[in-house]
C-alpha positions as a Markdown table, in Angstrom:
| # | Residue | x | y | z |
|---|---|---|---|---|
| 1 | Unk | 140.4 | 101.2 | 103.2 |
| 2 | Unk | 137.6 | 102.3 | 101.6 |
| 3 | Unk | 134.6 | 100.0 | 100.0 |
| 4 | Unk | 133.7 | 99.8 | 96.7 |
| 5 | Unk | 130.1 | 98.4 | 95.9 |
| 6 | Unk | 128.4 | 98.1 | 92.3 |
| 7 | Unk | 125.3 | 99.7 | 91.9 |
| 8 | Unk | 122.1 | 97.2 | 91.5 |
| 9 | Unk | 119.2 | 98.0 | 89.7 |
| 10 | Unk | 115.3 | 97.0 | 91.2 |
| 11 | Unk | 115.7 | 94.1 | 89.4 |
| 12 | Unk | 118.8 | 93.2 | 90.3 |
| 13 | Unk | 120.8 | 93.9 | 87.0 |
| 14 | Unk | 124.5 | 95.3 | 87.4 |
| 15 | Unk | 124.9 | 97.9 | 84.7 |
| 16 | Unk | 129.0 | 97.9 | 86.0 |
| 17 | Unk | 129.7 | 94.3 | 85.4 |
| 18 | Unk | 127.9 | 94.1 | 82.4 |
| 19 | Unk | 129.8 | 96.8 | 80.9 |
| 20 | Unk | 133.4 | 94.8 | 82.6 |
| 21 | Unk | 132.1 | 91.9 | 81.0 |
| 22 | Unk | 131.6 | 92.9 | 77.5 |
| 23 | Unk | 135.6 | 93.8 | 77.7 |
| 24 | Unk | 138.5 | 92.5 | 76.5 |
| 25 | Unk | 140.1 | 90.5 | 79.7 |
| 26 | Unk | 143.6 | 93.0 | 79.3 |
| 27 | Unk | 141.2 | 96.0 | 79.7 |
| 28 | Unk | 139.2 | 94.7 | 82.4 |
| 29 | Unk | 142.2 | 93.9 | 84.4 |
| 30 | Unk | 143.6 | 97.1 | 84.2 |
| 31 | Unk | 140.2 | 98.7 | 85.8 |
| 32 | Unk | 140.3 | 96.1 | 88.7 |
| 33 | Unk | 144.2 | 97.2 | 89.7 |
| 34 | Unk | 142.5 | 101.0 | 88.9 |
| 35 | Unk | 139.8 | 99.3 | 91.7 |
| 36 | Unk | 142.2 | 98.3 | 93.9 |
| 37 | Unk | 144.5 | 101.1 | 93.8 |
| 38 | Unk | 141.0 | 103.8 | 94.6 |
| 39 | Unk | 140.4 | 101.2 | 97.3 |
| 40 | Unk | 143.6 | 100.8 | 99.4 |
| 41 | Unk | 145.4 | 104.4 | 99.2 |
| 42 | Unk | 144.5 | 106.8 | 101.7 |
| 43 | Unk | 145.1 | 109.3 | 98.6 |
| 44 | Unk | 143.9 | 108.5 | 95.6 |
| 45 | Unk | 145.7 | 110.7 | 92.5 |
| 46 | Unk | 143.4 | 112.5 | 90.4 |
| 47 | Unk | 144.5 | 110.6 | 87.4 |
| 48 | Unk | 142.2 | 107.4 | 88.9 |
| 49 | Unk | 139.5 | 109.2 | 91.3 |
| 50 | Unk | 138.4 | 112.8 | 90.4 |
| 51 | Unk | 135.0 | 114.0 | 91.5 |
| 52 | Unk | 133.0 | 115.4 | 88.2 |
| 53 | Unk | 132.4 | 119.4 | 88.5 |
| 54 | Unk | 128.5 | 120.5 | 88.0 |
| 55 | Unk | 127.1 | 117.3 | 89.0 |
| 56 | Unk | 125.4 | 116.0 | 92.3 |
| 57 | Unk | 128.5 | 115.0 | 93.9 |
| 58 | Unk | 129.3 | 112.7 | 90.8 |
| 59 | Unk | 133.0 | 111.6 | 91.0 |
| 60 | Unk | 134.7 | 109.2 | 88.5 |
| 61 | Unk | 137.4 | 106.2 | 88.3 |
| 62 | Unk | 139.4 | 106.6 | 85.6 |
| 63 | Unk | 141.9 | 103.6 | 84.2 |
| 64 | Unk | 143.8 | 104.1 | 80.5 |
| 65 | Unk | 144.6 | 100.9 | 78.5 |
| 66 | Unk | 147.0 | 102.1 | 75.7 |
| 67 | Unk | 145.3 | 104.5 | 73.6 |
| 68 | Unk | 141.8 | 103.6 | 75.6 |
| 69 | Unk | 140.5 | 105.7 | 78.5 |
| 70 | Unk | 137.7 | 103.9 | 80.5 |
| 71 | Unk | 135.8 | 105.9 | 82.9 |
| 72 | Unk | 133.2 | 104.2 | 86.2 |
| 73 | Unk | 130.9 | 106.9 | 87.5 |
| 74 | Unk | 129.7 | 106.2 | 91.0 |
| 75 | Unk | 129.0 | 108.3 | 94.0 |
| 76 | Unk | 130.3 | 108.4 | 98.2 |
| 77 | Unk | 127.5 | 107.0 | 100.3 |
| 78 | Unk | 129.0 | 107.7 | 103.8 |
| 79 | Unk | 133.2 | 108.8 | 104.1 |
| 80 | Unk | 134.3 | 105.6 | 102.7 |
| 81 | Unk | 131.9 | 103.6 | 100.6 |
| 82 | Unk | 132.0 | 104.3 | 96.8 |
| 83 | Unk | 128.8 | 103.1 | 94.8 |
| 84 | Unk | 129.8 | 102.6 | 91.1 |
| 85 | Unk | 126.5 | 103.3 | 89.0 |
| 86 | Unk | 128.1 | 102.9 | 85.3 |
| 87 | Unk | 131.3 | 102.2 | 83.1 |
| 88 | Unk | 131.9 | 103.4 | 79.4 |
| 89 | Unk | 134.9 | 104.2 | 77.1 |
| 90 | Unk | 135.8 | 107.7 | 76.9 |
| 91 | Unk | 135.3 | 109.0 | 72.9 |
| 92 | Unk | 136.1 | 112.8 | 74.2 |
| 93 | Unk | 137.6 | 115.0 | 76.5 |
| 94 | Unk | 134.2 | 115.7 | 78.5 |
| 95 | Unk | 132.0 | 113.1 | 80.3 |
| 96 | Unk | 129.1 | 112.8 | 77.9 |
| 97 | Unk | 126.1 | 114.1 | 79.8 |
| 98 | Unk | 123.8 | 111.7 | 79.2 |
| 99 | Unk | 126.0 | 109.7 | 81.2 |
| 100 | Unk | 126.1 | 112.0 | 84.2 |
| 101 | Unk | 122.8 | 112.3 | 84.2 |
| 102 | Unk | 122.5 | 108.2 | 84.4 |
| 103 | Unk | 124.7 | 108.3 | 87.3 |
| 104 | Unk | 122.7 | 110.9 | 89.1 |
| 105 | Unk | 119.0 | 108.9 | 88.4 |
| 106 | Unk | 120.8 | 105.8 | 89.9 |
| 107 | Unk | 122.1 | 107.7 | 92.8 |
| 108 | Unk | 118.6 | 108.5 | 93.3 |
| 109 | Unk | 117.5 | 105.7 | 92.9 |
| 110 | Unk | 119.5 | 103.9 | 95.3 |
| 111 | Unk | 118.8 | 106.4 | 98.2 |
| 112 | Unk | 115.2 | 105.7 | 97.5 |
| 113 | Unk | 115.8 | 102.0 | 97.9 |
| 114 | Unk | 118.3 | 102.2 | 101.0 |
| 115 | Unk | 115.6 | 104.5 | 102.5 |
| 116 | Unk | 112.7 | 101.8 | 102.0 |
């Protein structure tokens, strides 16, 4: 079973249930059984866990409400802890950038942290 931890800013902000929170409760309970599911299967389908291609080791949980798609970008520390840096509704087919390049700041930022 593997872990699945939200990221934490220095100041102890939590970008992931901030962006849960703002949701309506039928969304938000759709990406906790999306949770559940990445957590307890051995293998995860690609339709809920895909790791992100040109990234630093960027993957993504993906949960679709209806017409909504909802994506968490986090990364593996260690074989079975995921660290979930960010959530967002998907607008396109491609992970905006800027939001890659948010997960991978907070990614660095929390080995920096771990390693203090």
């Amino acid at each position: 079973m593997r872990v699945i931890k939200f990221y934490r800013t220095e100041f102890g902000n939590c970008p992931v249930e901030d962006f849960l929170n703002d949701l309506p409760d039928k969304h938000s309970k759709k990406i906790a059984w999306t949770l559940r599911v990445v957590r307890d299967l051995e293998q995860v389908p690609t339709q809920y866990l895909k790791k992100l291609k040109s990234t630093d080791d960027i993957w993504e949980v993906r949960a679709t409400i209806g017409n909504n798609t909802f994506r968490l970008l986090g990364f593996f520390d260690g074989p079975m802890l995921i660290v979930l840096t960010s959530g967002f509704a998907k607008k396109t087919n491609k992970v905006p950038k800027q939001e890659i390049e948010t997960a991978e700041e907070r990614k660095r930022d929390y080995y920096r942290r771990k390693g203090q």
